[in-house]
C-alpha positions in Angstrom: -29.8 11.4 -11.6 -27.6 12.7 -8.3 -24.5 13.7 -9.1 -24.2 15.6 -6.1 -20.6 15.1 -4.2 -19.4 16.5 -1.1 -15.8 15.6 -0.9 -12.8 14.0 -3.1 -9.7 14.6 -3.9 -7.5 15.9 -6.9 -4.3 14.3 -7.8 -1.6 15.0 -10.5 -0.2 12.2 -12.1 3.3 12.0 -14.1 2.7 11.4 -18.1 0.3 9.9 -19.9 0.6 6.4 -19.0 -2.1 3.5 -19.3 -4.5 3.9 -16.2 -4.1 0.5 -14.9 -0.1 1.8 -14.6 -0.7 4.5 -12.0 -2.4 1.8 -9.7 -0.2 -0.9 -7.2 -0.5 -4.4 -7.0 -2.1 -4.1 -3.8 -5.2 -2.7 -5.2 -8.3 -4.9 -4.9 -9.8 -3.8 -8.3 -13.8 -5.0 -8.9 -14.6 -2.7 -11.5 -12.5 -1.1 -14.6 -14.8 0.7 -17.0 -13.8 3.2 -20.3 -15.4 6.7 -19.2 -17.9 7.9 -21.0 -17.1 11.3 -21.8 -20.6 12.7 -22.6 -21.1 12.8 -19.3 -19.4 15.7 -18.4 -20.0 19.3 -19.4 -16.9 20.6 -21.3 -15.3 23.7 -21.4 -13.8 25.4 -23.8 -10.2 25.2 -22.5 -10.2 21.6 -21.5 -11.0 18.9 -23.2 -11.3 15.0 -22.3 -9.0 12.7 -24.3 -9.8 9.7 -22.8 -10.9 8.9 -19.2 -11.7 5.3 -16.7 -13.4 4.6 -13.4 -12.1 2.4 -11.5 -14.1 1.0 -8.3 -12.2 -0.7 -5.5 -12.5 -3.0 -2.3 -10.7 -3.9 0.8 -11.5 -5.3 3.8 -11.3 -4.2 7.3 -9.7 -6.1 9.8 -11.9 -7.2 12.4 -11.4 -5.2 15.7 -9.0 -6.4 18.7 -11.7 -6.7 21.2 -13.0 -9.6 18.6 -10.1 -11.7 19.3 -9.7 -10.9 22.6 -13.6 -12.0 23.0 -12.9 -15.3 20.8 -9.7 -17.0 22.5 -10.1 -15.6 26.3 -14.1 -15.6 26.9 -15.9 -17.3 24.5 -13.0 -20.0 23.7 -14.7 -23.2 22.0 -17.5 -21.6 20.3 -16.1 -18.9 18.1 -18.2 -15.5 17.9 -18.7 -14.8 13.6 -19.2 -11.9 12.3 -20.0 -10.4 8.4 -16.7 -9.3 7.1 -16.4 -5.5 6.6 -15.4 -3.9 3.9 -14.3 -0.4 2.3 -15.0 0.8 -0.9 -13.1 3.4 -2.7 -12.9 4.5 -6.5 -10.5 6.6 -8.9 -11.7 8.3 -11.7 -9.2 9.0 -14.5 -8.9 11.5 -16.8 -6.2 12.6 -20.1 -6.8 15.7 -20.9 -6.0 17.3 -24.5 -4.2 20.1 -23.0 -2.5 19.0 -20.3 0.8 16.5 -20.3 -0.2 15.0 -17.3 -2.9 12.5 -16.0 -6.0 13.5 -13.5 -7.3 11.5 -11.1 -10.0 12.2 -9.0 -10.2 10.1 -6.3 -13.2 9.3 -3.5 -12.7 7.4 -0.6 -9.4 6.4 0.9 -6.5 6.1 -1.3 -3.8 4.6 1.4 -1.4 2.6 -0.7 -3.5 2.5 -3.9 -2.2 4.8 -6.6 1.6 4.5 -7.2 3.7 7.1 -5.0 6.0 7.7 -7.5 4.1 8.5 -10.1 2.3 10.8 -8.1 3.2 15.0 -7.8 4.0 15.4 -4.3 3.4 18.8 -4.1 0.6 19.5 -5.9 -2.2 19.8 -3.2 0.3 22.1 -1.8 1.2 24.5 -4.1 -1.9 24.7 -5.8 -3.7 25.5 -2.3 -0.6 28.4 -2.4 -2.0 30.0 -5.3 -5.9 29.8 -4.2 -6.1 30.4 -0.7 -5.5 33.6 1.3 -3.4 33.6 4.2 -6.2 35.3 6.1 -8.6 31.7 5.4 -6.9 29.1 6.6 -8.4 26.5 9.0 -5.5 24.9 10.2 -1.8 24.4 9.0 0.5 21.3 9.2 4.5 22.1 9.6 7.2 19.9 9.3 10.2 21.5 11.6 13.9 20.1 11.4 16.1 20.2 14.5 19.8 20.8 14.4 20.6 17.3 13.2 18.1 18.2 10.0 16.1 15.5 11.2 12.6 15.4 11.1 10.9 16.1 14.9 7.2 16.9 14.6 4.4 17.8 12.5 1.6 19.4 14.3 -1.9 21.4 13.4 -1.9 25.3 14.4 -5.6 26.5 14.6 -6.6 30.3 14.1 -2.8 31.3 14.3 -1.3 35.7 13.3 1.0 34.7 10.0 4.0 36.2 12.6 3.0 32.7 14.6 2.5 30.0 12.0 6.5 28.9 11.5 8.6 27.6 14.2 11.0 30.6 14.8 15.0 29.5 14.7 14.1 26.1 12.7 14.4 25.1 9.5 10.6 23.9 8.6 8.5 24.1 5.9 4.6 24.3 5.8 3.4 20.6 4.7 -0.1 21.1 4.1 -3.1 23.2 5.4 -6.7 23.2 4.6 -8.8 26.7 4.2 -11.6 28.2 2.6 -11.9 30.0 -0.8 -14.5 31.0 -3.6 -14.7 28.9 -6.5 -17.1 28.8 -9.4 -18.8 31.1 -7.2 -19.0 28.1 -4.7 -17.7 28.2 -1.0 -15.2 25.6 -0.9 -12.6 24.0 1.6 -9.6 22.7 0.0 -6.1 21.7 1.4 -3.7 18.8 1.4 0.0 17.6 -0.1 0.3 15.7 -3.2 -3.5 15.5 -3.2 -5.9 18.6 -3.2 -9.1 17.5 -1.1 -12.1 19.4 -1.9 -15.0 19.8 0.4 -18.0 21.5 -0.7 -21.3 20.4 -2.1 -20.6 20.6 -6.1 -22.6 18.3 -8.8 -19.2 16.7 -10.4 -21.2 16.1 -14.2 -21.7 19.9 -14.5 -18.3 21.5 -12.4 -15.9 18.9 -12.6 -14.4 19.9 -15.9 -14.7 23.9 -14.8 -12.8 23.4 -11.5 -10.2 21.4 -13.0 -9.6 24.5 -15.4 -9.0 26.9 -12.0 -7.1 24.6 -10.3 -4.4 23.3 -13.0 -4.3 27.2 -14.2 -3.7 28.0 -10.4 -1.2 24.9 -10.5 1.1 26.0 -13.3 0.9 29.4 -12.8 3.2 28.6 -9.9 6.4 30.6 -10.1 5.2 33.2 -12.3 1.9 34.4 -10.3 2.7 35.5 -7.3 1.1 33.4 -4.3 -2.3 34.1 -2.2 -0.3 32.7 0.7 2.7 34.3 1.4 4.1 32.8 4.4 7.8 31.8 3.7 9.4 28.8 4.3 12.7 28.3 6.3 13.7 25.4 3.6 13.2 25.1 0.2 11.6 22.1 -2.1 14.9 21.1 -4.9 13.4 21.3 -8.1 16.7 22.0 -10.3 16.4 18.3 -12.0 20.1 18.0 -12.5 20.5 18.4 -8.4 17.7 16.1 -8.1 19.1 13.2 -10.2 22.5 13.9 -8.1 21.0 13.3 -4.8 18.8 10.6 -5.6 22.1 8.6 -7.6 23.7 9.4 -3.9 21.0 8.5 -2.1 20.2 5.0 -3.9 24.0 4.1 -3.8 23.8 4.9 0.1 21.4 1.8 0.1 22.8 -0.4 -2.2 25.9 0.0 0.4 23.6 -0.5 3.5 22.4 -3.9 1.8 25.0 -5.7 -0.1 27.1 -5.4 3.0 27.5 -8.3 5.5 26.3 -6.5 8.3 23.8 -3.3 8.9 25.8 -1.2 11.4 25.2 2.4 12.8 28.3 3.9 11.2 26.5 2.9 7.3 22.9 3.9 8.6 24.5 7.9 9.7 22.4 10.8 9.2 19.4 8.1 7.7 16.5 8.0 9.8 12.8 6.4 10.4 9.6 9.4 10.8 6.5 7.4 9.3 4.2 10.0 8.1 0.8 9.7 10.0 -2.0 11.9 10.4 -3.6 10.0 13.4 -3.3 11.9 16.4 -1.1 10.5 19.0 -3.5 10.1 21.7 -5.2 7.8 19.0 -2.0 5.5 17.6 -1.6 2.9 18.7 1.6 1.4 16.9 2.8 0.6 14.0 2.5 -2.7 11.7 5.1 -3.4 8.6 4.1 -5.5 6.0 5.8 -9.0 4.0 9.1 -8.9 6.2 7.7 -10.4 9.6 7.8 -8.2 12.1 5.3 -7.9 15.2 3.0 -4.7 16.1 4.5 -2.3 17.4 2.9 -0.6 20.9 5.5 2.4 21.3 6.8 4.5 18.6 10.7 4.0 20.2 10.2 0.2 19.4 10.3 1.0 15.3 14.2 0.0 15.0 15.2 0.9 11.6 18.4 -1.0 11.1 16.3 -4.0 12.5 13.6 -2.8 10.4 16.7 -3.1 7.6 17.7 -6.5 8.5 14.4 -7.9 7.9 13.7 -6.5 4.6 17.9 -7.6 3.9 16.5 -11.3 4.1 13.2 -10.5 1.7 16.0 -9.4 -1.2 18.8 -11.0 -3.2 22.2 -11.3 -1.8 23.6 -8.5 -4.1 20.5 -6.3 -4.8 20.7 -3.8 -7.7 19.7 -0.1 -6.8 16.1 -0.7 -8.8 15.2 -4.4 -6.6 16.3 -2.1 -3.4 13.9 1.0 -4.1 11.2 -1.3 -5.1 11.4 -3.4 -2.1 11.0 -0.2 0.3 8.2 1.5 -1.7 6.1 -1.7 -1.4 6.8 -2.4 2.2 3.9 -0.4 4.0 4.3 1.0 7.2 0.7 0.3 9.0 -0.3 3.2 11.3 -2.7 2.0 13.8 -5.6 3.7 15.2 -7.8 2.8 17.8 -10.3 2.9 15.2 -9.0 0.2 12.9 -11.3 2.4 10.0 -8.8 5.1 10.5 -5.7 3.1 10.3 -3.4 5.0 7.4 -0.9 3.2 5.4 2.6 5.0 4.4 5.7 3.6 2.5 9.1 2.4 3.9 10.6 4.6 1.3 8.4 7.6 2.2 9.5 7.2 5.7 13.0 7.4 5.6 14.5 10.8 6.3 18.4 11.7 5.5 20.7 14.1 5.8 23.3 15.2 2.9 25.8 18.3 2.5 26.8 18.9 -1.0 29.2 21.8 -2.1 27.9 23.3 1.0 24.2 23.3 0.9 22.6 20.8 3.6 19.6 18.8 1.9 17.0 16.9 3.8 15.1 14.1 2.1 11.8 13.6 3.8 8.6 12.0 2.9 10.4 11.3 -0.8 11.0 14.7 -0.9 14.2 17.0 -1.3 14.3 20.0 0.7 17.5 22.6 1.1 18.2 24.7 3.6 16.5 28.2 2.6 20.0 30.4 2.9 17.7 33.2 1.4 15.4 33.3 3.7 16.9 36.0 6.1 17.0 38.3 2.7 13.5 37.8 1.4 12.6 38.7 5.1 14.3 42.2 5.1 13.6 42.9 1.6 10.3 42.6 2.2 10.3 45.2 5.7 12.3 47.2 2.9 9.3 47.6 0.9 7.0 49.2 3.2 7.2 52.5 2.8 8.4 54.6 6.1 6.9 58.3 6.8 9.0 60.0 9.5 6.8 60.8 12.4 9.4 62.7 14.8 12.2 64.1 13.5 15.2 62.3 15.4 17.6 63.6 17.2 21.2 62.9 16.9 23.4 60.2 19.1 26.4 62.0 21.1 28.4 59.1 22.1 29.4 61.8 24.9 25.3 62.1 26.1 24.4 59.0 25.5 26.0 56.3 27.2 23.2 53.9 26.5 19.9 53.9 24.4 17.8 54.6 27.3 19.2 57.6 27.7 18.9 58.0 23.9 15.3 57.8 24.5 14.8 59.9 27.1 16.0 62.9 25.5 14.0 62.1 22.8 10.9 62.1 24.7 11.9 65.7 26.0 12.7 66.7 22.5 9.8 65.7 20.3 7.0 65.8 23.0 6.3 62.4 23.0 5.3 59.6 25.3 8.2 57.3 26.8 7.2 53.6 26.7 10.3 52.0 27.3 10.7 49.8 29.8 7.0 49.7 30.4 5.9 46.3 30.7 2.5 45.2 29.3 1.6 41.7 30.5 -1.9 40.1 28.1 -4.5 38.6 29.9 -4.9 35.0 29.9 -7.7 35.2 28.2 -5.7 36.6 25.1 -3.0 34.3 25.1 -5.4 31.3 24.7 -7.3 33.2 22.1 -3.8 34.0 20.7 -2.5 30.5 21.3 0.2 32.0 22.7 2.0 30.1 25.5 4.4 32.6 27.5 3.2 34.2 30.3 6.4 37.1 30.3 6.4 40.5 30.1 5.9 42.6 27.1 7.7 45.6 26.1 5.3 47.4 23.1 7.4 50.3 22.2 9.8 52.7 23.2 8.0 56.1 22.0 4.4 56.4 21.3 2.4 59.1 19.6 -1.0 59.9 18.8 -1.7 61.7 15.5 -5.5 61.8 15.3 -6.8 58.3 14.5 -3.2 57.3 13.8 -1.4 55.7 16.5 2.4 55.1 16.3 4.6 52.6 18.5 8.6 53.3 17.4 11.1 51.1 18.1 14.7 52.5 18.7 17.8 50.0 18.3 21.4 51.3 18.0 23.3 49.8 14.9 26.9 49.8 15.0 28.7 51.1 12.2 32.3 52.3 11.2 31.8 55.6 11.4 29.3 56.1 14.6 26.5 54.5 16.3 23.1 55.4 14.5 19.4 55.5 15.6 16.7 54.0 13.5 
């Protein structure tokens, strides 16, 4: 029997509902089966409670050039083909010591396990805890302009850690996919809510055993400190009492937006539309939404949302409640098209929107169904952590005479003179080109490396003078 996989993906699932719960209506199910859970090698820290495959279908649409062939060229006899289709398949598993359900999903899983029932971070920080910073493969990043809106989301390849967030933006790192032993396998992993594996593994004999490292990496979050240590500008809300606030806020923002006569700009303020697509631009082609009768779109600008809001206003009652409104824009799907239709990804209205709040003077950003705050730490955790490295004086510094030294380069030139070093400041390095492609590094301006440099043996030192203004007196550091 081959039970050899290559690739799936890992998702954490809210409770211990029934199975058929954590799958939507949209789901073209063909076959439900109880697992059998001999199948699987246990361990001695997890056990299988109860488990279900689940096997499902969907067509493909047919592609554009079909239609095109059909009604322009072909005309009265029609050209037939075989209707594709996609298969895809979930397995689920309750586990004994875990509050939570596991699915383990193969094939694409674009609008087929419910979204909010789903751990949106759980790719995420798990991937945290496994991977080094030093492995990655490439890195998503969602930055926020000044208006806290989301602006991009873009892949960084082979990036320094100094390189990989945006500087002077609030962002936060979405997702990346990088390399890392487990059960003394090679594997790729990465993602968001899900944790895609890729690595040859046979799932009867290691499912069980990866599970163990990966929900142990999962929960050890907060208490273990983090493979990856890059920090993020903005921070995920987890404080459930501030979560329950901003989503009452949030959902009574709608049920404004909808039981009013008319959508205007004034009631749609700091609420705005950023479908989440992984298709690379030069591939979409526009964007399709679902059940409320609107027309393809061929340019991103052309996805209105407060026409996108009128529509689904005439798909609802005349006075929705808050639970009729959320529903309604977690079932409409946003269809990203691809030039490929196989690659075309499905995301929520919900999931899409992106709003603004300030509360008691914190600014949170809701994106992708997420809560994010602005990271006011993140300045201190920066200089906290320069503060831990340990410093070893390597010239012994002169004083700063106000009355000798009008300016710091005449600091540093009596310096130089004093401690028989070598002046580098303002000496301009410029890379070569060739580095700053193999940096990814874009500016072609000058470089200043250091102000004094010394050799001590195989040690080589580059110091950095800056004055600091104090009560007292100027100082040198």
């Amino acid at each position: 029997m081959n039970t050899l996989v290559n690739n799936f993906t890992i998702y954490l699932l809210e409770k211990k509902l029934p199975f058929n719960n954590y799958i939507t209506d949209q789901a073209n199910v063909i076959h439900n089966k109880q697992l059998n859970k001999k199948m699987f090698i246990q361990t001695d820290s997890l056990e299988i409670e109860a488990g279900k495959v689940v096997i499902l279908e969907k067509k493909i649409a047919s592609p554009d050039w079909l239609d095109l062939l059909n009604n322009v060229i072909v005309q009265k006899e029609s050209l037939d083909f075989e209707i594709r289709k996609d298969w895809s398949a979930i397995l689920f598993l309750r586990l004994k010591e875990v509050n939570n359900t596991v699915a383990v999903t193969f094939g694409r899983m674009n609008g087929i396990l419910e979204e909010k029932l789903v751990i949106n971070d759980f790719g995420l920080i798990t991937s945290k805890q496994i991977v080094d910073s030093s492995r990655i493969k490439f890195i998503k990043i969602q930055s926020f302009d000044e208006k806290q809106t989301k602006i991009n989301k873009q892949s960084m390849r082979l990036l320094n850690d100094f390189k990989i967030m945006p500087s002077f933006e609030p962002s936060t790192i979405k997702g990346f996919n990088g390399n890392t032993q487990l059960l003394n396998r090679s594997l790729d992993i990465g993602g968001r809510s899900g944790l895609r594996i890729n690595g040859k593994l046979d799932i009867r004999k290691h499912l069980l055993s990866l599970l163990e490292e990966i929900l142990k990496a999962y929960f050890s979050h907060g208490i273990k400190e983090p493979r990856f240590k890059i920090l993020d500008t903005v921070n995920i809300v987890s404080d459930s009492h501030v979560l329950k606030k901003l989503n009452e806020e949030f959902q009574k923002k709608l049920e404004i937006i909808f039981s009013g006569a008319k959508i205007d700009h004034n009631k749609m303020r700091n609420l705005s539309l950023v479908p989440n697509c992984d298709i690379p631009y030069e591939n979409l082609k526009g964007f399709h939404i679902t059940g409320i009768g609107m027309p393809t779109t061929s340019v991103y600008k052309e996805l209105e949302l407060i026409e996108i809001f009128e529509k689904v206003k005439l798909k609802i009652s005349k006075h929705p409640s808050q639970d009729e409104i959320m529903k309604k824009l977690r079932n409409t799907r946003i269809n990203c098209k691809s030039e490929n239709s196989e690659n075309d990804q499905f995301v929520s209205l919900y999931n899409s929107l992106c709003f603004e709040k300030t509360t008691a003077g914190v600014r949170y950003i809701l994106s992708e169904g997420t809560w994010y705050s602005l990271n006011d730490d993140f300045y201190k955790q920066i200089t906290e952590t320069i503060d831990k490295v340990p410093i070893t004086p390597v010239i012994n510094y002169i004083d700063y005479d106000v009355k000798i030294h009008k300016d710091e380069n005449k600091y540093n030139e009596n310096l130089i003179l004093k401690t028989n070093t070598i002046g580098l400041d303002c000496t301009k390095y410029k890379p070569t080109e060739e580095i700053l492609k193999r940096s990814s590094i874009s500016s072609q301006s000058n470089i200043e490396l250091a102000d004094v440099f010394k050799q001590e043996g195989d040690t080589i030192h580059f110091i950095h003078i800056k004055k600091r203004q104090t009560p007292a007196k100027p100082i040198i550091f």
